[in-house]
TORKOL-4160 file (C-alpha; in steps of 0.2 Angstrom, whole numbers, padded with zeros to 4 digits, m for minus):
257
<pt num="1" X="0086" Y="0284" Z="m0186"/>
<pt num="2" X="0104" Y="0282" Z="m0190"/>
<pt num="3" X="0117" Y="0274" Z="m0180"/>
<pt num="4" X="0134" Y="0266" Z="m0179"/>
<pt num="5" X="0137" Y="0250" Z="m0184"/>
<pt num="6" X="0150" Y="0239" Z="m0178"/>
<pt num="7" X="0156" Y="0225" Z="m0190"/>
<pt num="8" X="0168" Y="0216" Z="m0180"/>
<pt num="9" X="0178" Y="0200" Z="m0190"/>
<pt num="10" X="0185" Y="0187" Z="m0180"/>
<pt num="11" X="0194" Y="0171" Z="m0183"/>
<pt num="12" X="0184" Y="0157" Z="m0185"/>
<pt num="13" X="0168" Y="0165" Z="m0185"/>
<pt num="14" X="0159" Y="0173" Z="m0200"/>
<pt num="15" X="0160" Y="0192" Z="m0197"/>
<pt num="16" X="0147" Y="0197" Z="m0186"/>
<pt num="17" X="0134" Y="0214" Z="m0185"/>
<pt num="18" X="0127" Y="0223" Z="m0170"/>
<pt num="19" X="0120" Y="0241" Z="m0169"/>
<pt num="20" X="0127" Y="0252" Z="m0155"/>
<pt num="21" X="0133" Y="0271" Z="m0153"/>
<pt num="22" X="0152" Y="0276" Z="m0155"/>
<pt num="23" X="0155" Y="0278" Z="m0137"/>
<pt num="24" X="0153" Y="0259" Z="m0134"/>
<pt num="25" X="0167" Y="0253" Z="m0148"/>
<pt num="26" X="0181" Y="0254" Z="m0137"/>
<pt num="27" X="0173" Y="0246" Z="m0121"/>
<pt num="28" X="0164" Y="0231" Z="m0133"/>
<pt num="29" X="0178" Y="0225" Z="m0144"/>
<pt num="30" X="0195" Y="0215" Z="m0137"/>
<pt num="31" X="0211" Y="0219" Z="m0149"/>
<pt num="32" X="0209" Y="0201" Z="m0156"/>
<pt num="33" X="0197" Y="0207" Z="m0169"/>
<pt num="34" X="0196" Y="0216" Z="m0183"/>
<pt num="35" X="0186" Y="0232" Z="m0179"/>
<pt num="36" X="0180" Y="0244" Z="m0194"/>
<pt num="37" X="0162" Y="0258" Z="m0192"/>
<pt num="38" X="0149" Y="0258" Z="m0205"/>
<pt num="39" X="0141" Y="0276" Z="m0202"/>
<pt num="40" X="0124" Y="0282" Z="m0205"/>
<pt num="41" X="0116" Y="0265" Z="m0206"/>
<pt num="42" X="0096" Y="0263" Z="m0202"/>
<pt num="43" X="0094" Y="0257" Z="m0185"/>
<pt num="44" X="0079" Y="0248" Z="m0176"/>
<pt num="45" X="0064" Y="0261" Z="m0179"/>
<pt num="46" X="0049" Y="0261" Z="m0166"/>
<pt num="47" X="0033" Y="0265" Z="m0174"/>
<pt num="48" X="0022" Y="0267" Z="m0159"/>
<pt num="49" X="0018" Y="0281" Z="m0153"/>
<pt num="50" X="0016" Y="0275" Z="m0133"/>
<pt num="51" X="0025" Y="0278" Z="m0117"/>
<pt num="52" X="0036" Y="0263" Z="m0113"/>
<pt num="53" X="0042" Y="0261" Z="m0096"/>
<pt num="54" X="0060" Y="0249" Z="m0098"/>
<pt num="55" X="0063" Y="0242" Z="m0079"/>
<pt num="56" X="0083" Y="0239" Z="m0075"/>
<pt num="57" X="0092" Y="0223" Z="m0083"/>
<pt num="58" X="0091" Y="0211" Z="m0069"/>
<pt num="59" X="0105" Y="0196" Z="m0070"/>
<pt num="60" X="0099" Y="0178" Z="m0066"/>
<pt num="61" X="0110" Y="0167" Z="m0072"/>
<pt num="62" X="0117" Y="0162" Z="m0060"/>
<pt num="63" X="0134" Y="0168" Z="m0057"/>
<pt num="64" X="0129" Y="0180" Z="m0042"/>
<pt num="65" X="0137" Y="0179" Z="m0024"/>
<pt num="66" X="0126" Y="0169" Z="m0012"/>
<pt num="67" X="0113" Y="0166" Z="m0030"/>
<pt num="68" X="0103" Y="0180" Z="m0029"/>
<pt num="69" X="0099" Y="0191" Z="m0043"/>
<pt num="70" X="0107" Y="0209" Z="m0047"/>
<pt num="71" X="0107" Y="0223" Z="m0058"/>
<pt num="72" X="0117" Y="0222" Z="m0073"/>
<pt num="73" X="0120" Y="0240" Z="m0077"/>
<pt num="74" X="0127" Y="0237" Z="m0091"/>
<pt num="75" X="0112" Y="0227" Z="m0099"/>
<pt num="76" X="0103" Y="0241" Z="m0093"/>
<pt num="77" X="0111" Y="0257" Z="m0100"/>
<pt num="78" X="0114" Y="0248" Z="m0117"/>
<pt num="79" X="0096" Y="0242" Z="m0120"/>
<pt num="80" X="0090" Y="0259" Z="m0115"/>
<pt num="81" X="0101" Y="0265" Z="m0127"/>
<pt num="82" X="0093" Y="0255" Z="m0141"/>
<pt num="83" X="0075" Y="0258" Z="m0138"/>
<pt num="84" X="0077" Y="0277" Z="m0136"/>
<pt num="85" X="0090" Y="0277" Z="m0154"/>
<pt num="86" X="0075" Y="0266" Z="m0162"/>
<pt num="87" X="0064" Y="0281" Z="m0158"/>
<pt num="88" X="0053" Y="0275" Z="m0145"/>
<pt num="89" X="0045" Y="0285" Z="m0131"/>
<pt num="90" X="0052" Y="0280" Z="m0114"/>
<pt num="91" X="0047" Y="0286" Z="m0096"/>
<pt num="92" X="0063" Y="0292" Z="m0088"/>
<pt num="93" X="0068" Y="0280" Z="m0074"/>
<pt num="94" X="0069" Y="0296" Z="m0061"/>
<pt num="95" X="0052" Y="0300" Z="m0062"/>
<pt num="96" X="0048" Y="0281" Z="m0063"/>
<pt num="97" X="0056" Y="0278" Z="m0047"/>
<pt num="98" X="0047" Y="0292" Z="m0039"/>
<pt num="99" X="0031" Y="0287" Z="m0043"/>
<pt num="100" X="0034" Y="0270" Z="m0038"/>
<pt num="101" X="0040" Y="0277" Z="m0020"/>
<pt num="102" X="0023" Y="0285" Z="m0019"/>
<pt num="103" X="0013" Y="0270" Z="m0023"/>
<pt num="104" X="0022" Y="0259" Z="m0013"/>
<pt num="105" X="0024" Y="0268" Z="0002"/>
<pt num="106" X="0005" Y="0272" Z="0002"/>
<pt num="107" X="0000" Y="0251" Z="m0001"/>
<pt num="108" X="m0006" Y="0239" Z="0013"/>
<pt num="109" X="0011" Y="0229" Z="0009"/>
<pt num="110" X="0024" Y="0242" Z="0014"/>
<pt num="111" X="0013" Y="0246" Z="0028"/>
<pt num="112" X="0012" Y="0226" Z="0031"/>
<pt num="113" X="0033" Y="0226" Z="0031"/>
<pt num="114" X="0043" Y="0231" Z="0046"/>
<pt num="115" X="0057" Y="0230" Z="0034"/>
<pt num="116" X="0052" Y="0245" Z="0022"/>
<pt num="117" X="0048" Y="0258" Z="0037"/>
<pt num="118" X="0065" Y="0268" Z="0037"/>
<pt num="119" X="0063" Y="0277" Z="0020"/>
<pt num="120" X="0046" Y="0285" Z="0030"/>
<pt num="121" X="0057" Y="0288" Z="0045"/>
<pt num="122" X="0069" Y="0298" Z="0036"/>
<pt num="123" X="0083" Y="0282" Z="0031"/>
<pt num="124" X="0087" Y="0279" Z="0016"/>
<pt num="125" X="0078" Y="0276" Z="0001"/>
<pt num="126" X="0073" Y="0260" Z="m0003"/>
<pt num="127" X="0072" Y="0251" Z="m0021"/>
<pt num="128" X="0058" Y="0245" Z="m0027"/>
<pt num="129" X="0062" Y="0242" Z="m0043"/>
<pt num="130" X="0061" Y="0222" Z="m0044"/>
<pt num="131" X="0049" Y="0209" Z="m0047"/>
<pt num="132" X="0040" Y="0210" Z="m0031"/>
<pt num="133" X="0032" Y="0226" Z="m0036"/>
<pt num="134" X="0026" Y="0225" Z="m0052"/>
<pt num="135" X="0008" Y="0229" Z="m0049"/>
<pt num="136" X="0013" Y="0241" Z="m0041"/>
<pt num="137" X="0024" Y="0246" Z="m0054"/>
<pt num="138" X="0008" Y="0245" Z="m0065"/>
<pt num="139" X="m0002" Y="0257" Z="m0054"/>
<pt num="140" X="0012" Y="0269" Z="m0057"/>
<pt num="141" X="0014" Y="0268" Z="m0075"/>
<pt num="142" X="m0006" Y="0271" Z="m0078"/>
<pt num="143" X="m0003" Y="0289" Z="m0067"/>
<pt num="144" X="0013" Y="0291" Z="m0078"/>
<pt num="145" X="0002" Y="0286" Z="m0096"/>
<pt num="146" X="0012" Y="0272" Z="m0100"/>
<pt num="147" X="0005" Y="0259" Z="m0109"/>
<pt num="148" X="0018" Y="0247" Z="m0107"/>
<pt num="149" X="0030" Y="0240" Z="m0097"/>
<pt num="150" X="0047" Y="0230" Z="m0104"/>
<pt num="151" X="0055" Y="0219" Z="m0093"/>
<pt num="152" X="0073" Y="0214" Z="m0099"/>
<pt num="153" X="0083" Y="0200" Z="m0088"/>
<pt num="154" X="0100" Y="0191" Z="m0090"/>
<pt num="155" X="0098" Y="0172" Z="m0090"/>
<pt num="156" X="0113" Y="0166" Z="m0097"/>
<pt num="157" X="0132" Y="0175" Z="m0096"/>
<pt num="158" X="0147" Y="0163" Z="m0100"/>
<pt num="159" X="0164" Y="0164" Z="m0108"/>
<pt num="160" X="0177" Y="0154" Z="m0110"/>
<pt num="161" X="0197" Y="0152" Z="m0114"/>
<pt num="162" X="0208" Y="0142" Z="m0120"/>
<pt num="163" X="0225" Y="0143" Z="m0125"/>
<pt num="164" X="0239" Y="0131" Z="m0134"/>
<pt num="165" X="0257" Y="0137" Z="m0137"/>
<pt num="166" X="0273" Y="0129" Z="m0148"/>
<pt num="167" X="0290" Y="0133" Z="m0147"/>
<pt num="168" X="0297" Y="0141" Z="m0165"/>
<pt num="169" X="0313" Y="0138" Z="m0169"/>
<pt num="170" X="0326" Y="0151" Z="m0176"/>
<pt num="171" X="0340" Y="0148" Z="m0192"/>
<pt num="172" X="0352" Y="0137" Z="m0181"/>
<pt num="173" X="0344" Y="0139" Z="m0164"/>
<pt num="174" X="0343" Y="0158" Z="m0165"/>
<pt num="175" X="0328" Y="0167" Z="m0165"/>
<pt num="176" X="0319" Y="0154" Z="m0154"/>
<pt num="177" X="0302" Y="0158" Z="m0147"/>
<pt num="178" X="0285" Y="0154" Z="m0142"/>
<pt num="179" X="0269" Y="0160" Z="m0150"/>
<pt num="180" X="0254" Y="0157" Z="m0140"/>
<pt num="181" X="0236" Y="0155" Z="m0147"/>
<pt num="182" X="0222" Y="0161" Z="m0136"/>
<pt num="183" X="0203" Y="0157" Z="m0139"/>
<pt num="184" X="0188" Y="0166" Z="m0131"/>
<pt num="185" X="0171" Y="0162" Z="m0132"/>
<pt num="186" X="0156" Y="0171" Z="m0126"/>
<pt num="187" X="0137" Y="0167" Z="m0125"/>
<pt num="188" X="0122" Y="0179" Z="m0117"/>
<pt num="189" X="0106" Y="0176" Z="m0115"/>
<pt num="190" X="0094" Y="0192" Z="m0112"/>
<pt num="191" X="0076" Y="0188" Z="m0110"/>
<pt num="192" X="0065" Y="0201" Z="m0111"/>
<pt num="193" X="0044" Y="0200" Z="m0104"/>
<pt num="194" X="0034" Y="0214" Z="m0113"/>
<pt num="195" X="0020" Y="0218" Z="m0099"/>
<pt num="196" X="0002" Y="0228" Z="m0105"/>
<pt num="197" X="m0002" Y="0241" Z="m0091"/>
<pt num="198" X="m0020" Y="0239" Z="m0097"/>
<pt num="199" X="m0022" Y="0221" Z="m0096"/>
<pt num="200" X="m0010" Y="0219" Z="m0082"/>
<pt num="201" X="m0001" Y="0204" Z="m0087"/>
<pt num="202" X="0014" Y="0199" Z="m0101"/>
<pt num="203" X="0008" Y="0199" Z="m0119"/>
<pt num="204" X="0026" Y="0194" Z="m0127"/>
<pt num="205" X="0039" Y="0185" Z="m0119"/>
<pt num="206" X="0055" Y="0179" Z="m0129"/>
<pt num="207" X="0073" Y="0175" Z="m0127"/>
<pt num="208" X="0088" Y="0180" Z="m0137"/>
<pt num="209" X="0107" Y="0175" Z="m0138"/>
<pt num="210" X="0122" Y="0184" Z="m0144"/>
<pt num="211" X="0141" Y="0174" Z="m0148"/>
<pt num="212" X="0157" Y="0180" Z="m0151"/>
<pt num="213" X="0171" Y="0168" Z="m0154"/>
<pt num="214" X="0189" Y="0176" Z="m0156"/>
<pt num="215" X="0206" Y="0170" Z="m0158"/>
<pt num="216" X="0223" Y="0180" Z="m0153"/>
<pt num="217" X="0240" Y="0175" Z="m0158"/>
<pt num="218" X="0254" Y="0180" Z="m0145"/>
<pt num="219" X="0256" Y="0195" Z="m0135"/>
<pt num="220" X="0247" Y="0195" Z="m0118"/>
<pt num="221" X="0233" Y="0185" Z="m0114"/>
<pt num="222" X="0213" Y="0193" Z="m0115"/>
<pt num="223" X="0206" Y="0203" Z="m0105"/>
<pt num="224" X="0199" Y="0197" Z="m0085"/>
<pt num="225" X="0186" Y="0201" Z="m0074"/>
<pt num="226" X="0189" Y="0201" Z="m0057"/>
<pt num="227" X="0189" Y="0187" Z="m0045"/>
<pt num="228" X="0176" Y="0176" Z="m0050"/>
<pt num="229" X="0167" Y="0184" Z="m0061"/>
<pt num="230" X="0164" Y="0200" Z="m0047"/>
<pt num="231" X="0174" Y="0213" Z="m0054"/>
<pt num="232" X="0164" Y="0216" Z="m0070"/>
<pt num="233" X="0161" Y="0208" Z="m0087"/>
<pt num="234" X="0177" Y="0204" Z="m0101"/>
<pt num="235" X="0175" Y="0215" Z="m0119"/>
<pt num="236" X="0168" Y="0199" Z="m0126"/>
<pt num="237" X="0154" Y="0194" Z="m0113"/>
<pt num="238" X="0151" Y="0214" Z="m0115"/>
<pt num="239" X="0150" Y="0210" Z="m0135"/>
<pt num="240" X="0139" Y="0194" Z="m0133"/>
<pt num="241" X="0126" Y="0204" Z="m0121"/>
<pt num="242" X="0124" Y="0217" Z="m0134"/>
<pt num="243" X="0123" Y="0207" Z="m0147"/>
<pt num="244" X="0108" Y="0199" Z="m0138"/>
<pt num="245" X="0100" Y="0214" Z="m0132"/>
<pt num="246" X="0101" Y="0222" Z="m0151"/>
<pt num="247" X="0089" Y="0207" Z="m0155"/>
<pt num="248" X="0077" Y="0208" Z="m0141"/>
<pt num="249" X="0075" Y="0227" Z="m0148"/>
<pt num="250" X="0071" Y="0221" Z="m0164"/>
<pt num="251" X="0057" Y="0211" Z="m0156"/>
<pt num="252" X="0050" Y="0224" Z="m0145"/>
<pt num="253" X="0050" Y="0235" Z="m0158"/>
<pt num="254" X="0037" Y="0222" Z="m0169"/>
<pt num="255" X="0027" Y="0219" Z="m0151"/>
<pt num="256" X="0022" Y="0235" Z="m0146"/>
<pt num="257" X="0010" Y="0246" Z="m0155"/>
């Protein structure tokens, strides 16, 4: 299946490949690089012919208020993206959750849990898409005919920045200024755990990391996310994830049959 790829060249680093749509260029890339498009280039092919069911990034590295893990959307909508580009037959996440719902609500263990008896009472719907419901994420998948279950997480997200300045001096004083050097780097971490509905249990579990490392001359400084990290991921941290996700599709795409 053909796709997009995006070569991006950066300063100190050798340039670098990574397989997305067109959409994503604008939203991946920080001005600091040079950007160019090779079209129509052979993406990541699926050969099986199974229903995959691709559960929500979850992000555990770390860097969450009060330590506890959330969904990284992004993660998610990119590594979605892939698998079903590469071909593969996925169950859409609607009808996922909505079978899960069933299953769960009808379980000992939501019956066992004070906690979860709003959604019956008419409150709102409650999430079960995490780790605590896998098997019964597995009895759902089997009414759904999926054969397997992909379970994609964030265990590493850091950047950093430096920057270093010198004064330039003009013809006789005049012209005088300052040029500033700015260098990001970026590192991600996406494991992903590939789970057989059949033999209920993981079957191929690896982990993948993606780099950028850019430098920007002058001008204004890079792009920041919001207090502490809260306010959403910088353009290279966004490239480094993808980059690492773009490798855990390869993988799958060898694993499943």
């Amino acid at each position: 299946m053909a796709a997009t790829v995006i070569v991006t060249a950066c300063k100190q680093n050798a340039p670098r490949k990574f397989v997305t749509s067109s959409f994503l260029l604008a939203s991946l890339i920080g001005s600091s690089c040079q950007v160019y498009a090779e079209e129509r280039i052979k993406n990541v092919e699926f050969i099986t012919r199974s229903s995959i069911i691709l559960m929500p990034c979850m992000d555990k590295s770390g860097n969450q208020m009060m330590g506890g893990p959330t969904k990284n959307e992004f993660c998610t909508e990119v590594f979605n993206q892939l698998v079903r580009d590469g071909g593969a037959k996925t169950v859409s996440w609607f009808k996922v959750n909505s079978e899960l719902q069933k299953v769960v609500k009808g379980s000992q263990v939501a019956n066992a849990n004070p906690f979860l008896s709003g959604s019956s009472m008419g409150g709102p719907r409650i999430d079960y898409t995490n780790d605590m419901y896998i098997p019964e994420l597995i009895t759902a998948s089997r009414t759904l005919g999926a054969k397997y279950i992909v379970r994609p997480v964030v265990l590493n997200k850091d950047s950093t920045q430096s920057s270093d300045q010198k004064v330039k001096m003009g013809f006789m004083g005049f012209g005088a200024g300052v040029e500033r050097k700015t260098t990001k780097t970026a590192n991600v971490t996406v494991k992903i755990d590939v789970i057989s509905v059949s033999a209920e249990d993981i079957v191929a579990s690896r982990s993948f990391s993606g780099d950028v490392n850019s430098t920007k001359k002058s001008g204004a400084g890079y792009e920041l996310s919001g207090f502490g990290g809260y306010g959403g991921m910088d353009a290279g941290t966004r490239a480094a994830m993808t980059d690492a996700i773009y490798k855990s599709v390869e993988y799958l795409a060898d694993r499943v049959d």
